[in-house]
C-alpha positions as CSV (number, residue, x, y, z in Angstrom):
1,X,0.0,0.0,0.0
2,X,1.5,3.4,-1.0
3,X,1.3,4.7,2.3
4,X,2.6,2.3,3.8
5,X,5.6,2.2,1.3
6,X,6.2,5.8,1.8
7,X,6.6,5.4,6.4
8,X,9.0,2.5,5.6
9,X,11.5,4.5,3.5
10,X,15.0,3.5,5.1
11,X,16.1,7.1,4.4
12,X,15.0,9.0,7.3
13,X,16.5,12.5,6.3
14,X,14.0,12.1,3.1
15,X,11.2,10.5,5.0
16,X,11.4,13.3,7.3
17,X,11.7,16.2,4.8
18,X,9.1,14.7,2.7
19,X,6.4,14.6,6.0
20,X,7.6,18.0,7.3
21,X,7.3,20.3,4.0
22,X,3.7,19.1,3.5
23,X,2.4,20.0,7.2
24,X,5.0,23.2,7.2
25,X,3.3,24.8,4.0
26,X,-0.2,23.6,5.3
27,X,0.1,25.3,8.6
28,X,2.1,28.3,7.5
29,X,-0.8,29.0,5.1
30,X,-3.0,28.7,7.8
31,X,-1.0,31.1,9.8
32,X,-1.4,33.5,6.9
33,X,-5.2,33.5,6.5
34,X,-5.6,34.6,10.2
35,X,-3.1,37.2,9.5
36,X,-5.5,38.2,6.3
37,X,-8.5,37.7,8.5
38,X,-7.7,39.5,10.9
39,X,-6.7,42.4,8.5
40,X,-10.5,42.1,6.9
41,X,-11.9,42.5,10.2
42,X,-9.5,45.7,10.8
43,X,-11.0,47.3,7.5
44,X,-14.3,45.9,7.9
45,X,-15.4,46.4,11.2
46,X,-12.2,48.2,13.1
47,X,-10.4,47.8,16.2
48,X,-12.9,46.5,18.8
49,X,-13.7,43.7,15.7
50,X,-9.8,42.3,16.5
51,X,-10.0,42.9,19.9
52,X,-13.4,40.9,19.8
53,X,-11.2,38.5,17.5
54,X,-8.5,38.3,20.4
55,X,-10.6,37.4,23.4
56,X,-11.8,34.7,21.6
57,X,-8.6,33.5,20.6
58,X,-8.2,31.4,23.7
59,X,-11.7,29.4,23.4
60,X,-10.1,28.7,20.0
61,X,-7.2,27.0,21.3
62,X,-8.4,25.2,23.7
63,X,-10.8,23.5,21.0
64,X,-7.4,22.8,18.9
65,X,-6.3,21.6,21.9
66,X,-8.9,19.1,22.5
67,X,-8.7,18.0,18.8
68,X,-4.3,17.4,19.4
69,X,-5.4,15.2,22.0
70,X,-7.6,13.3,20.0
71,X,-5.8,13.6,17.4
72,X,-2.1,13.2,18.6
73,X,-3.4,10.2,20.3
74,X,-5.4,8.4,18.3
75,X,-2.3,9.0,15.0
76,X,0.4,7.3,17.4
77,X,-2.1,4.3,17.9
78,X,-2.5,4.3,14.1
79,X,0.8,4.4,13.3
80,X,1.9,1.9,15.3
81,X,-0.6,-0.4,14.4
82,X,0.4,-0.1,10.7
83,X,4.2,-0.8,11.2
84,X,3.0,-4.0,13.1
85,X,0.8,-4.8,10.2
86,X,-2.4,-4.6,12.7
87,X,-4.9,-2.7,10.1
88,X,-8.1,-4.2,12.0
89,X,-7.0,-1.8,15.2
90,X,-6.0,0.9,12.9
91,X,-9.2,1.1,11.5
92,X,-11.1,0.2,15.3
93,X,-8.9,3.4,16.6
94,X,-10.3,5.8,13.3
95,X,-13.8,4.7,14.2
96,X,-13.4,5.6,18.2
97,X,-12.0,8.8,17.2
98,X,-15.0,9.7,15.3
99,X,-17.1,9.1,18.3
100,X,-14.2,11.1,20.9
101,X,-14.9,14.2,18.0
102,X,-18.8,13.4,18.7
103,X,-18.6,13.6,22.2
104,X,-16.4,16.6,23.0
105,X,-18.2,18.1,20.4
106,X,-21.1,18.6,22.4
107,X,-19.4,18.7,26.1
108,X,-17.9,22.0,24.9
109,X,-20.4,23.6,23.0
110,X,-23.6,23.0,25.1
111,X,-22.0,24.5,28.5
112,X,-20.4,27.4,26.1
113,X,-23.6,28.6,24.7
114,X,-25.2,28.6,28.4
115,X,-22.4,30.7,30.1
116,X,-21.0,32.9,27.0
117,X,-21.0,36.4,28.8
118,X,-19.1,34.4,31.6
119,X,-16.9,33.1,29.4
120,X,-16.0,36.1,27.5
121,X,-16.1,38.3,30.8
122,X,-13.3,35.7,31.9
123,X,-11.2,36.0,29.1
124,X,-11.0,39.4,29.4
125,X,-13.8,40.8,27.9
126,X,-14.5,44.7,28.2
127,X,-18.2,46.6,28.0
128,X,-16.9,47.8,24.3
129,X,-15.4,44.5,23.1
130,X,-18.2,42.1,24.7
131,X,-21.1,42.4,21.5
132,X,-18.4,41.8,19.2
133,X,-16.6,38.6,20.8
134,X,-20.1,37.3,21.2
135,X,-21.4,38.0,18.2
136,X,-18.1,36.2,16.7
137,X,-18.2,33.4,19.4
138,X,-22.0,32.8,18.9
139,X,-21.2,31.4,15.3
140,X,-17.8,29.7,15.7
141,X,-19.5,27.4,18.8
142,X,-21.9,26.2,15.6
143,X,-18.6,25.0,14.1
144,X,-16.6,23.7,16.5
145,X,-17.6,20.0,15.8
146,X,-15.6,20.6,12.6
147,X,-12.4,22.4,14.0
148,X,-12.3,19.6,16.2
149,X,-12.7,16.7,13.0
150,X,-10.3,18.5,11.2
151,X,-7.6,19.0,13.7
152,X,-8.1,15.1,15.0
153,X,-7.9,14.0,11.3
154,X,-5.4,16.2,9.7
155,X,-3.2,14.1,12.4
156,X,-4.7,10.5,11.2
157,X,-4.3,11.1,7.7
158,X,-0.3,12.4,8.4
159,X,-0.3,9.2,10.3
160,X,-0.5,6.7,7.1
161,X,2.2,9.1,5.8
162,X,-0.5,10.9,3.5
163,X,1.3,14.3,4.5
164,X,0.2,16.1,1.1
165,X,-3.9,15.5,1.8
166,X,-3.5,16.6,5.1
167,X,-2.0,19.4,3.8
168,X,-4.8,19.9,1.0
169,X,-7.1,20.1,3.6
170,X,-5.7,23.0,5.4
171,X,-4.7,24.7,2.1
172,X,-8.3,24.5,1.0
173,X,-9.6,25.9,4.2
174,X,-7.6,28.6,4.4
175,X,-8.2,29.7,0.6
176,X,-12.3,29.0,0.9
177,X,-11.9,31.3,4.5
178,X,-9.9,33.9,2.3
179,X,-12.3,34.3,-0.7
180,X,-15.3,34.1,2.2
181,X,-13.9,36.8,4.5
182,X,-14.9,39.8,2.1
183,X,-18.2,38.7,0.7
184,X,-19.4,38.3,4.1
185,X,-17.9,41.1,5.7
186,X,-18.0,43.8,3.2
187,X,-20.8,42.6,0.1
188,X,-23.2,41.4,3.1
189,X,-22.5,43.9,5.4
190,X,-22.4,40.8,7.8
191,X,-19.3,42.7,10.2
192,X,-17.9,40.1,12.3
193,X,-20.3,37.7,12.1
194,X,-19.3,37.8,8.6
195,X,-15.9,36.5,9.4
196,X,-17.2,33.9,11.9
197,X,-19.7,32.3,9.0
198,X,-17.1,32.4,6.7
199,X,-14.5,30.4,9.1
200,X,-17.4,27.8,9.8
201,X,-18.4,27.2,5.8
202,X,-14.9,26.5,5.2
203,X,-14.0,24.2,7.8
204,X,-17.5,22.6,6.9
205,X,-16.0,22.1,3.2
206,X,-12.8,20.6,4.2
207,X,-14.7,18.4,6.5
208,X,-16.8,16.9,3.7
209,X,-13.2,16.4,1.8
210,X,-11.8,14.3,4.6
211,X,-14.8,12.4,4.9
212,X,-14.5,11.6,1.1
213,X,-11.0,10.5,1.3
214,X,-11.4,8.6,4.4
215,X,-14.4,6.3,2.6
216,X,-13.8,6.6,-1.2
217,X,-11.0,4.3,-0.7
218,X,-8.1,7.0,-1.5
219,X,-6.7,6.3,2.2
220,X,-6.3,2.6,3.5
221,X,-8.4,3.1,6.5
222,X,-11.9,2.9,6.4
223,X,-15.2,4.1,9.0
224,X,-16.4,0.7,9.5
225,X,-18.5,0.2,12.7
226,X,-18.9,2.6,15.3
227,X,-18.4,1.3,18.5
228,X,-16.9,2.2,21.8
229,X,-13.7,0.0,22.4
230,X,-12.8,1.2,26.1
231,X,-8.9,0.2,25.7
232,X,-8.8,2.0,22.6
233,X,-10.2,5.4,24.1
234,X,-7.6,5.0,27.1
235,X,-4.7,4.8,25.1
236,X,-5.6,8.0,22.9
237,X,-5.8,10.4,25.9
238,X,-3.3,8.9,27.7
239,X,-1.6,9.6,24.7
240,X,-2.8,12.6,23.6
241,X,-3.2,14.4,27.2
242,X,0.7,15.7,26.9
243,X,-0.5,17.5,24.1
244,X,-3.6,18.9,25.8
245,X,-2.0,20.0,29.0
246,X,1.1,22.1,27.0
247,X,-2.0,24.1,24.5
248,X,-4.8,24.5,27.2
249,X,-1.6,26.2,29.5
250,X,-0.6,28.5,26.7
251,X,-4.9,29.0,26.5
252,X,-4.6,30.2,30.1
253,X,-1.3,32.1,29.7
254,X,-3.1,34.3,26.7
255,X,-6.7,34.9,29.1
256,X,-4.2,36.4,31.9
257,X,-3.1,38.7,29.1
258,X,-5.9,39.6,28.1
259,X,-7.2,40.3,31.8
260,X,-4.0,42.2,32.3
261,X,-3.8,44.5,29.1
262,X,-7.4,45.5,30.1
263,X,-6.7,46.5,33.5
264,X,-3.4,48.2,32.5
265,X,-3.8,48.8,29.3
266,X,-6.6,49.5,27.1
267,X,-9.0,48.0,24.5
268,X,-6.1,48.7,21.7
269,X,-3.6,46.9,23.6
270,X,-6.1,43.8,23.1
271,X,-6.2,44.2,19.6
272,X,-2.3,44.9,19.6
273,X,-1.4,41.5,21.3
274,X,-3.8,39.8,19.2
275,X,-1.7,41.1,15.6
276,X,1.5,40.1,17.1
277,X,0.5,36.7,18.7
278,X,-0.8,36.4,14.6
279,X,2.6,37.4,13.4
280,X,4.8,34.9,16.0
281,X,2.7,32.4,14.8
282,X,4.8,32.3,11.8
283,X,7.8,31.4,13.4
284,X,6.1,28.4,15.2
285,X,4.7,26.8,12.2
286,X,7.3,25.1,11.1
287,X,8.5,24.1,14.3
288,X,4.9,22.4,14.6
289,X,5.5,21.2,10.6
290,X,8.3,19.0,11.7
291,X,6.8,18.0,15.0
292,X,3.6,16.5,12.8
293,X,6.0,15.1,10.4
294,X,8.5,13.6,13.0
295,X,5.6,11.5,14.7
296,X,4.2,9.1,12.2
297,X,8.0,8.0,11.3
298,X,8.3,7.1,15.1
299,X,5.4,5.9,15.5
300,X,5.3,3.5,12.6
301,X,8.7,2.2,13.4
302,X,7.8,2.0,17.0
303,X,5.4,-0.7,15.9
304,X,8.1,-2.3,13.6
305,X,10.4,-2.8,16.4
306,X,12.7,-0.2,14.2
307,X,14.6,1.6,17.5
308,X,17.0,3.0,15.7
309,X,15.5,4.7,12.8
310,X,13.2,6.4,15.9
311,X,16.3,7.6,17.6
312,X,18.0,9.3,14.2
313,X,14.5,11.3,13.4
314,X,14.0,12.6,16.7
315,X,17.8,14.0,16.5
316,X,16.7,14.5,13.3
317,X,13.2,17.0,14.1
318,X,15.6,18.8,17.2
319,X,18.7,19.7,14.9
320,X,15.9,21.5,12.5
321,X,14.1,22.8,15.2
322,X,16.6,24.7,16.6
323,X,18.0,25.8,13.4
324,X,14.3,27.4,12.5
325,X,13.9,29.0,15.5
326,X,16.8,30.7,15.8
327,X,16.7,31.9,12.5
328,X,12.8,33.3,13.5
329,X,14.2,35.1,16.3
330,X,17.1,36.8,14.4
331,X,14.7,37.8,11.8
332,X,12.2,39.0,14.3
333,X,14.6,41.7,16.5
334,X,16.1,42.5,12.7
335,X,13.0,43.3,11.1
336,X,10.7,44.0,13.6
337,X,9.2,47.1,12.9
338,X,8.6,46.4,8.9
339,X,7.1,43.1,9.9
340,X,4.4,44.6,12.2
């Protein structure tokens, strides 16, 4: 099978490369269309629409961090289950994550939609900014069962070494959000709920993509029967909960911002923080890129009882990580002022 072919490729440094680029260019794109997005809502609706956009931001990644955990999780079970030739668990594990996206799905958005002003008031929402970030959070809780599918299946599908679809499926939400953005916000008059419907349709789109690929027998795992498998579940948060823990803290760390630029600051100072947290996002892309690419290598030769090929990618992802990141910060304090 091709992708299996492609995860047992002796040649790590290719293997590696070939994983990475794919998931770099898919998330950097990404990266860009909330940069663009956020520069609609600027012209379109103004300052309070970012700083609406901003106290948001950290209900948004905590849903991507719920959909890492699934998604993290469930991949390294995947992964290893196809480099020990087990496809009837790889294919048990795609099912239970289906239901896990179900699930969480509704946990969050039910309690969200019931306590929003809370919510907002806690994440550092001010008189001015509140109608905004609700009328922006009001439409992106309709959604977030499919940020949550696409985040937990961008990670299986990178998991059978199909790095270029995952990819696909970011690139085409990004571009759909793009062309969306200023039809809603400016030919509708929609403001920021414009922005919101337009982030929802696309991630609605790529949803229906994955889906396709996942049964029109493009990708070598299929939705079969959907049924609980305790053991499974286990093993994809135990997994996964890492993952979790490290985005929901950086979740928290941007709310006691928030809080603290409104107290000391101002509304603008919201809006600030949320272009530059944009901008660094940049930087951490490709760190991310090779992070997504480094783990179904691992985890695939985990399963095949490869040791050594696991050891000489993780060197492998840590060399290029520190390589990329210190080139982002030397281009950051050299160009710092163009760049904002």
């Amino acid at each position: 099978m091709k992708s299996k072919i492609i995860l047992a490729d002796d040649n790590i440094h290719r293997l590696l490369f070939k994983l990475s680029l794919p998931a770099t260019v898919g998330m950097i794109v990404m990266a860009l269309y909330n940069v663009v997005d956020t520069i609609f809502v600027g012209r379109g609706v103004g300052t309070l629409g970012i700083a609406g956009i901003s106290i948001v931001f950290p209900f948004q990644m905590f849903v991507m961090a719920v959909g890492q955990m699934i998604g993290i999780g469930g991949a390294s079970l995947i992964s290893r289950n196809l480099g020990a030739n087990n496809f009837q668990r790889a294919e048990k594990t795609l099912d239970n994550i289906l239901l896990i996206v179900i699930i969480t799905s509704l946990v969050l958005i039910v309690p969200s939609y019931l306590f929003m002003n809370t919510l907002l008031k806690t994440f550092g929402a001010s008189a001015p900014i509140m109608p905004y970030a609700k009328d922006y959070l009001q439409i992106i809780l309709a959604g977030t069962q499919f940020f949550i599918f696409l985040i937990s299946f961008n990670n299986v599908i990178r998991a059978e070494g199909r790095a270029k679809i995952a990819m696909g499926t970011m690139i085409v939400s990004a571009i759909l959000n793009t062309i969306l953005d200023p039809i809603f916000i400016f030919g509708l008059k929609l403001g920021i709920r414009g922005a919101a419907i337009a982030t929802v349709i696309s991630q609605l789109i790529s949803v229906i993509y994955v889906i396709y690929f996942f049964q029109s027998g493009k990708s070598i795992l299929k939705f079969r029967k959907l049924r609980f498998n305790v053991s499974i579940q286990k093993e994809i948060f135990a997994v996964g909960f890492s993952s979790f823990s490290r985005q929901v803290a950086a979740s928290f760390l941007v709310i006691i911002l928030n809080n603290s630029l409104a107290f000391y600051g101002s509304d603008i100072s919201i809006a600030v923080f949320g272009i530059i947290n944009r901008i660094l996002r940049f930087i951490i892309m490709p760190i991310f890129g090779i992070a997504q690419g480094l783990q179904p290598i691992v985890g695939y030769n985990f399963g095949a009882k490869q040791f050594q090929k696991v050891i000489k990618a993780i060197k492998l992802a840590f060399i290029y990580g520190v390589a990329i990141s210190t080139l982002g910060f030397i281009v950051l304090i050299l160009f710092s002022k163009p760049i904002i």
